[in-house]
C-alpha positions in Angstrom: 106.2 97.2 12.4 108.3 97.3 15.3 107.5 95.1 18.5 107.5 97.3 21.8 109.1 94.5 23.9 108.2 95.4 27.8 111.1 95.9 30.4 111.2 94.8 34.1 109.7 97.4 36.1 112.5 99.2 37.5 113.2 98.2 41.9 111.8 100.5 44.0 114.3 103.1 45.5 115.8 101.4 49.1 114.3 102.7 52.2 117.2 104.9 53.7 118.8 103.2 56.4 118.3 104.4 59.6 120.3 106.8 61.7 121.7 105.8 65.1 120.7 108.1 67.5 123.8 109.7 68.8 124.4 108.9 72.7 126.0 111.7 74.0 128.6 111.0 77.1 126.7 113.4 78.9 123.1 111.3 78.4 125.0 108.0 79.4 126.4 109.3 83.1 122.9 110.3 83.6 121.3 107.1 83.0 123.9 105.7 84.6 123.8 107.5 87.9 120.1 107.1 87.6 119.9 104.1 87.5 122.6 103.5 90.1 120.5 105.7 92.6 117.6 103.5 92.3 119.5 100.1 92.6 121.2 102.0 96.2 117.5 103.0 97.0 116.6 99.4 96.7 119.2 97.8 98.5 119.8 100.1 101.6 116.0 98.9 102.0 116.6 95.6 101.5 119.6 95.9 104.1 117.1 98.1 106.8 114.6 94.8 106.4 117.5 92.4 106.8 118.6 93.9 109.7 115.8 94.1 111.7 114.8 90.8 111.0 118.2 89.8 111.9 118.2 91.6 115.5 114.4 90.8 116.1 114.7 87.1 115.8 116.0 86.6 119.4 112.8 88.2 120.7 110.9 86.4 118.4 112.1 83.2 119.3 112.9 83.7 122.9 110.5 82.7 126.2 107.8 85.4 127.3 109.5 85.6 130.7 112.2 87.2 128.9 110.1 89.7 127.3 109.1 93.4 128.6 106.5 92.6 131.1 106.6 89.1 130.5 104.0 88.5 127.9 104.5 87.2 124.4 105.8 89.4 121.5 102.5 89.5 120.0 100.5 90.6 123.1 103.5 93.4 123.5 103.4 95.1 120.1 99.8 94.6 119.0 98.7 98.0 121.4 101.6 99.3 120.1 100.7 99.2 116.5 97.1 100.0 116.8 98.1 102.9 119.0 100.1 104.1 115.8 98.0 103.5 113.2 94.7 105.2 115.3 96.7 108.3 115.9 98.3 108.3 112.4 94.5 107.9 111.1 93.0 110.7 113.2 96.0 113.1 111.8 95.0 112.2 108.0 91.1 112.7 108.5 92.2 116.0 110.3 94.9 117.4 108.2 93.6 116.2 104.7 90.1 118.0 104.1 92.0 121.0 105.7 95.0 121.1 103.4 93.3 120.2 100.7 90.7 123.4 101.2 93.9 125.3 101.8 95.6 124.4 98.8 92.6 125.2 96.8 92.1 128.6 98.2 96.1 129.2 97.7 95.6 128.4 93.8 92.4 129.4 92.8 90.7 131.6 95.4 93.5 134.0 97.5 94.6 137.7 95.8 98.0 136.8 94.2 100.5 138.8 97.3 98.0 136.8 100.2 98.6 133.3 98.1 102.6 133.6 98.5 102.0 134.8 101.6 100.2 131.8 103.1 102.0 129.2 101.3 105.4 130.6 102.8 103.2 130.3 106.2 102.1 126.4 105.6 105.7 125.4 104.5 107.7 127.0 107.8 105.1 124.8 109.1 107.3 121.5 108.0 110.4 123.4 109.6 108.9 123.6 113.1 110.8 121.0 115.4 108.5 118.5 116.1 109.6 118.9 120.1 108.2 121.9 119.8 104.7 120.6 118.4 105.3 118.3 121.6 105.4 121.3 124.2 102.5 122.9 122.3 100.6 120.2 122.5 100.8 119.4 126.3 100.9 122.8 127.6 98.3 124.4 125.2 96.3 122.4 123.7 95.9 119.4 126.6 94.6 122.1 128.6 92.6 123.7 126.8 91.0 119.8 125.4 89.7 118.8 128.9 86.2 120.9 128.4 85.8 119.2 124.9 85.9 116.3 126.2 84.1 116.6 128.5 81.3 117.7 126.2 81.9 114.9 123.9 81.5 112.4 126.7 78.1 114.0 127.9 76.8 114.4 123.9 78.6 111.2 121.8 79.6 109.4 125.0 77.4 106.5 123.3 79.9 106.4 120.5 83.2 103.9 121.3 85.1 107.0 120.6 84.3 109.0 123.3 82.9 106.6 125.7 85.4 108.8 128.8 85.7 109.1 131.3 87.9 112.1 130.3 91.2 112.5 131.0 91.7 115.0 133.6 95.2 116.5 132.1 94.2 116.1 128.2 96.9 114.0 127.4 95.0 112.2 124.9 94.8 110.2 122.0 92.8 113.1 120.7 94.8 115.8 121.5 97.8 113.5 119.9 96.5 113.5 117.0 95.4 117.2 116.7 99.2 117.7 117.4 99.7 114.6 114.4 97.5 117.0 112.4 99.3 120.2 112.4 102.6 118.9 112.0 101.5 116.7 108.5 99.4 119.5 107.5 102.0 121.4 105.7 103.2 118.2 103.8 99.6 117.7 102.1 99.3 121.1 101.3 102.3 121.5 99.6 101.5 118.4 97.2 98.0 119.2 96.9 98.9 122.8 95.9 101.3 121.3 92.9 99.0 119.5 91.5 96.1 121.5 91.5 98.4 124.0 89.6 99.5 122.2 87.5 95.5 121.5 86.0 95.1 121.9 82.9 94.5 125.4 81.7 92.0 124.2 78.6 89.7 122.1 81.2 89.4 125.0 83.4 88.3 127.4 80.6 85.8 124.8 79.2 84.0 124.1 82.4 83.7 128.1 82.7 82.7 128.5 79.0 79.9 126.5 79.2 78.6 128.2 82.3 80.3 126.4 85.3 80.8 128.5 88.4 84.0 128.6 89.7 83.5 125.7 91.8 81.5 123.8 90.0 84.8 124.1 87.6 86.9 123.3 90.5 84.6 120.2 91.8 84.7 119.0 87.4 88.4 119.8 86.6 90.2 120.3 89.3 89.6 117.7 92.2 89.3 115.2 89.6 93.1 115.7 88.0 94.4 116.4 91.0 92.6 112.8 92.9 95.9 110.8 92.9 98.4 113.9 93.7 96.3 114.2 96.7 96.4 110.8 97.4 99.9 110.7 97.5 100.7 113.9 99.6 98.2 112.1 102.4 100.3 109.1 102.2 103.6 110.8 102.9 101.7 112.3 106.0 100.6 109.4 106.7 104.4 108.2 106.9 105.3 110.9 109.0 102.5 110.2 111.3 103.3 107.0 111.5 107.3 107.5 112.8 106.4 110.5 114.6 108.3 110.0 118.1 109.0 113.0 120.4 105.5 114.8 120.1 103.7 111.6 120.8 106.2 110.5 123.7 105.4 114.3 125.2 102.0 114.4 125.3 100.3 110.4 125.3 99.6 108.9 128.4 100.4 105.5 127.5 98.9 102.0 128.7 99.1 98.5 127.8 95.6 98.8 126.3 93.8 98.7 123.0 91.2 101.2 123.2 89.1 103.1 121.0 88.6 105.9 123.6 90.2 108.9 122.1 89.6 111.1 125.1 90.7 108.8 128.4 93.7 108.7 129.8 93.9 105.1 129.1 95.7 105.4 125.6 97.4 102.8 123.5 100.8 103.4 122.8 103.1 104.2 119.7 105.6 102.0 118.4 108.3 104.7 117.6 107.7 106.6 121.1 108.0 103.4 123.1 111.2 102.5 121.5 112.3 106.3 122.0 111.1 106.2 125.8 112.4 102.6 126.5 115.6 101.7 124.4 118.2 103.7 127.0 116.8 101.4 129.7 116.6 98.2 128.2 119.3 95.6 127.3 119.4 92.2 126.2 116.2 90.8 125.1 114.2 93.8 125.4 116.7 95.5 123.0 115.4 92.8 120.5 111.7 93.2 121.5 112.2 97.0 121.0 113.8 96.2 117.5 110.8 93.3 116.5 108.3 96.0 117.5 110.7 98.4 115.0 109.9 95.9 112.2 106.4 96.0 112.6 106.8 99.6 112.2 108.0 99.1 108.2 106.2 96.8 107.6 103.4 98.9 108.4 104.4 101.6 106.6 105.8 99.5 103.7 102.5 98.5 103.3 100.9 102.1 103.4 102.8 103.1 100.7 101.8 100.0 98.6 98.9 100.5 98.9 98.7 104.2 97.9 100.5 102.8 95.1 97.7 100.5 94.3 95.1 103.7 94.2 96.9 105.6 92.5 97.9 103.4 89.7 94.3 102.5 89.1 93.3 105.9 87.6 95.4 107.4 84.7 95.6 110.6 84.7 94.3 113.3 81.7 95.7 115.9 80.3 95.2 118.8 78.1 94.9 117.2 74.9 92.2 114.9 76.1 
């Protein structure tokens, strides 16, 4: 009787190796010049900063009897700044609710011929010089702002805002940033529109299937995907706002002030339409001053952006497989 003697089980098969992925030359000068772009991007702002800090430190470091109207640096850019960020402010709580009601109406509302139509409108917007939107402002609209506020002083005079008395010409921190308004108005509604089209179809269809109206769809699908697009077109606005020069230097009636007033004609200045108004004039020192108060300027809008940044990158967005 024969003796079935067992055999090693036989090694399992080897895995097959794996396959390099072939790197075409055409893949590596893309990552290269992509990369390269972002390293320039980096250090042509690293050079901006360097050299503003560079030509600032004289004023920041020199006597305040060498300084524009002989006061420290602080007490010469601080109505400066809050002159640009109130009049960047009023822009974006003018121009977003309107561009984003725009945009809406552009994708989701408007017959297909009046959509195209309109955007092309809104974006020759953004091609309008914005000494044009300067002229506008203080031959139109100045005018044409002295009865409102006038009514706003008699009605919400209690309120800081409009406390008056009212400037007699318009030229206003409200009017300015009416003017502000318009001219970021087309950039929001151009990134709001993007996004909102680009909402997933399956979301929109669901909300509707299960008896949405159309905007209850928009306020459950659409508003919600499109939260940090819209986020980030108001922040480039709100850059714009903040550098805008010839406009502002057209229309503001400037003082050394800080005031919350939006329609006296005592008005807190800008930062970029000071330096605009003031830098063929000075030399020496105020050069510097002009430059220091040109630093505050990015730094301000360096940290705008960071900040939108922050927002944004709090929320992840969803998409149509969710």
């Amino acid at each position: 009787m024969s003796v079935d003697v067992g055999l090693p089980p036989a090694p399992p098969p080897a895995p097959p190796k794996a396959q390099k992925a072939v790197v075409r030359p055409g893949d590596r000068i893309f990552f290269g010049a992509s990369v390269g772009a972002g390293i320039t991007i980096l250090i042509v702002l690293a050079g901006v900063a360097l050299f503003l800090f560079i030509e600032a430190w004289p004023a920041i470091t020199a006597d305040s009897s060498e300084l524009p109207n002989q006061e420290s640096l602080v007490k010469y850019i601080a109505p400066l700044a809050f002159g640009t960020v109130l009049g960047a402010t009023i822009a974006v709580i003018i121009a977003a609710p309107m561009a984003i009601a725009i945009a809406l109406y552009i994708t989701h509302y408007a017959p297909p011929r009046l959509a195209g139509v309109l955007g092309l409108a809104i974006d020759l917007l953004a091609a309008v010089p914005s000494i044009v939107y300067g002229l506008w402002g203080i031959f139109v609209l100045a005018p044409h702002s002295v009865a409102l506020s006038r009514w706003l002083e008699g009605n919400l005079g209690f309120l800081p805002f409009f406390d008056g008395p009212p400037s007699a010409t318009g030229r206003t921190m409200l009017v300015v940033g009416i003017v502000l308004a318009v001219m970021i108005l087309p950039v929001i509604t151009a990134v709001s529109r993007e996004v909102f089209k680009q909402t997933p179809q399956l979301h929109q269809e669901a909300a509707l299937a299960l008896g949405a109206t159309r905007w209850e769809m928009i306020r459950m699908t659409v508003l919600p995907f499109g939260r940090s697009g819209v986020i980030s077109g108001a922040m480039l606005g709100l850059g714009r706002a903040l550098g805008e020069t010839m406009a502002v230097a057209i229309v503001l009636s400037t003082a050394d002030v800080v005031s919350f007033d939006l329609i006296s004609s005592q008005n807190s200045g800008t930062i970029a339409a000071n330096i605009a108004l003031d830098f063929p004039e000075s030399s020496g020192v105020k050069v510097n001053a002009l430059i220091a108060s040109g630093l505050v300027l990015f730094a301000i809008t360096l940290a705008v952006n960071m900040v939108a940044r922050a927002i944004i990158n709090r929320r992840r967005e969803f998409s149509g497989a969710n």
